[in-house]
N, C-alpha and C positions, 0 to 999 in steps of 0.2 A: 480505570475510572472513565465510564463515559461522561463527558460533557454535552454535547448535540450529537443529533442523525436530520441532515438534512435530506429533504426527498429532494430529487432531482430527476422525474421524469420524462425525461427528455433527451437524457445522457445513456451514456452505454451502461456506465455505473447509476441506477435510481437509486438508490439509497447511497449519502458519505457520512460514514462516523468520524465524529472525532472525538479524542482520548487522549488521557492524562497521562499514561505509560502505558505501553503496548505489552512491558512486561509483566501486570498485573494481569494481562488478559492469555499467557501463557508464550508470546513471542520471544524467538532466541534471536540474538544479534549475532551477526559473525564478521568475518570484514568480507568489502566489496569483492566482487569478482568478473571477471568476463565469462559469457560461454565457451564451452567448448566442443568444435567439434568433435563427429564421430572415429575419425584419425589421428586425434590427440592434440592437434593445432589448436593453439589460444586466439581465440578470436577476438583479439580487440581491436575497437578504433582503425587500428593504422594498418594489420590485417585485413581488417574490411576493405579498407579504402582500395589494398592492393588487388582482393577479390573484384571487386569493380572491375578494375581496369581487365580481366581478366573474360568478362564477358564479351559474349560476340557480337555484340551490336552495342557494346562502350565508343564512342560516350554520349549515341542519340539514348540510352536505355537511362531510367531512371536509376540514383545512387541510392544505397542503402540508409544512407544520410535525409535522402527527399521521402523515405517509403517504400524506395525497392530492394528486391530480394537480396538478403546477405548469402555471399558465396565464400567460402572456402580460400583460401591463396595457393591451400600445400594438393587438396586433395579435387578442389576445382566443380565442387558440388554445392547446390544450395541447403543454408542453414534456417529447417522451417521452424514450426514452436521450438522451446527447448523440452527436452525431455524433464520430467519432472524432478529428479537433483538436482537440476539446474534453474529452476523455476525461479528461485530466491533470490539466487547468487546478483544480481544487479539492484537488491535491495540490503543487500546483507542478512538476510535470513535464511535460517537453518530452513531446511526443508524435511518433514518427518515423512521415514519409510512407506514405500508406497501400502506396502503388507502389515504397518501397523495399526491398529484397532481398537487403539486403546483411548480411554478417555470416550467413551459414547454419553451422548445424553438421555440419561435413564429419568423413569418418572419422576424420582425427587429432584433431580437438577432439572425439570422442566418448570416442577412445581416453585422453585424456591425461586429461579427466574420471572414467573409468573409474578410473585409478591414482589422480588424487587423492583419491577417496573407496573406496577399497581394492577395487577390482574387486564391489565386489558393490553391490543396492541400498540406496539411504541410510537407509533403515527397517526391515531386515534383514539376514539374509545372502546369499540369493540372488543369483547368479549367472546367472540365465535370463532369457530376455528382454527383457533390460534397455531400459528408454525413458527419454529426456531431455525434463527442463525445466528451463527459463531461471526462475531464480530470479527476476529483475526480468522482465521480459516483453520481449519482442520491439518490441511499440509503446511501450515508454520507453525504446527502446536498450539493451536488455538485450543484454551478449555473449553468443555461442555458443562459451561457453571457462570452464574454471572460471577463479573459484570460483564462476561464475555459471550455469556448466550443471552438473546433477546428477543422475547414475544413477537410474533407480527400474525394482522391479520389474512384471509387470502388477497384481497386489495390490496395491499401493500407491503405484503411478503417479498423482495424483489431477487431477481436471477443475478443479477450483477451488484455488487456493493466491494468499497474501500474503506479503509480506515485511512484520518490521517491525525500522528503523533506530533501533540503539540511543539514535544519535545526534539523534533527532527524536521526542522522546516519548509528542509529541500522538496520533500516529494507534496509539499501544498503547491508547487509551482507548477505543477501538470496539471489544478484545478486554480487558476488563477481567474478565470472569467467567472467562478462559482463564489468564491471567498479569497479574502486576505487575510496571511498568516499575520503579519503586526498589527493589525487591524483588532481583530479578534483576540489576540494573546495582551492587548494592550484592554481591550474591554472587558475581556476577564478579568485582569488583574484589580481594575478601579471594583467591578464586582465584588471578589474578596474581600478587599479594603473596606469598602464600604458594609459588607458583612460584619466587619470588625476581626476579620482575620489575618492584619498585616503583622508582620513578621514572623506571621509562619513558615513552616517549610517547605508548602507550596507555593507561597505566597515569594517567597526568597527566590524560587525556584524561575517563578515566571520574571521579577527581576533579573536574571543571570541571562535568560534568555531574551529579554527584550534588549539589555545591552550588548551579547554580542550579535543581533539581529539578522535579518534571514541567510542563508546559506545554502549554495546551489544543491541540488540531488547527488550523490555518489555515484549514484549512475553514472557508471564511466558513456554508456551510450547517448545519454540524454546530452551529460557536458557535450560528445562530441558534436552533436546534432545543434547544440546552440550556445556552443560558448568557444567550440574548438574550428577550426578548418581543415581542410585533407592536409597530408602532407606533399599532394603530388596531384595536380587534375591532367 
């Protein structure tokens, strides 16, 4: 279910969806995880922290905590992107095969995307052009179908876009200067209501969430960075 797509121009991410379940739009949930290095060491948190002190110009050098480079403890090397299985794992999503292919967007799932967001693109009215993207992405299983694929024109087709689930609050706190999750989840709600759709199942639903109210990221790395301190400086 999409609800909005904010543009946000200005951000690394120009386009933020947000959505009613990520798994209507084909997202697998799995539990959190840290990366791993290429030596088999678990890289969390308190790993890092000791990779730190492991560098050679610790502790004028920036901590991986402020931005700098995450290092190893065991094998004493730096930890750049993660390789794509690992992509996920600080969100809890699966992450699908890099050599899988499946699920492409063929004309009819362009076309029927088309009708659902009214022939034209999703940030205008344009007609021309028109290019698709997968809401949730392709390597988290994102379908090629809405409500997961969605028009856009070349103006504002963008390179970078997120989703964030309503139902997962934590990761709207890395867009906090953009939108507020109780803010929004609580204007929805009066929304529905006043649609005349209280005590529905969505409608219940956004109740359950407004009461137990927002909750940090899983992200073991984000907690560490703002909720945690080193074990050791």
């Amino acid at each position: 279910m999409l609800l909005d797509a904010l543009h946000n121009p200005n951000g690394h991410h120009e386009v933020v969806f947000i959505i009613g379940q990520a798994d209507e739009h084909g997202l697998k949930r799995t539990d959190v995880q840290s990366y791993t290095c290429d030596c088999g060491c678990e890289l969390t948190p308190e790993r890092l922290d000791e990779g730190d002190r492991m560098k050679t110009s610790w502790p004028s050098c920036k901590s991986w905590r402020d931005g700098g480079n995450k290092r190893c403890p065991e094998c004493n090397s730096k930890f750049h992107m993660p390789p794509r299985e690992q992509m996920g794992r600080t969100f809890g999503y699966e992450t699908r095969p890099k050599d899988d292919y499946s699920d492409s967007a063929t004309d009819a799932r362009k076309r029927r995307a088309r009708e659902e967001y009214g022939n034209s693109c999703l940030l205008c009215d344009s007609e021309e052009n028109l290019g698709y993207v997968k809401i949730v992405s392709h390597k988290f299983y994102g379908v090629a179908d809405p409500p997961n694929l969605v028009p856009f024109c070349a103006d504002h087709k963008p390179k970078h876009h997120v989703f964030l689930d309503i139902s997962y609050p934590g990761k709207w706190m890395r867009f906090r200067n953009l939108i507020n999750w109780e803010s929004y989840v609580s204007d929805l709600r009066e929304q529905y209501v006043e649609a005349g759709h209280e005590g529905t199942e969505f409608v219940n639903h956004l109740d359950t969430l407004i009461e137990h109210g927002p909750v940090p990221p899983r992200d073991p790395y984000w907690q560490a960075k703002n909720l945690d301190r080193p074990t050791d400086s």
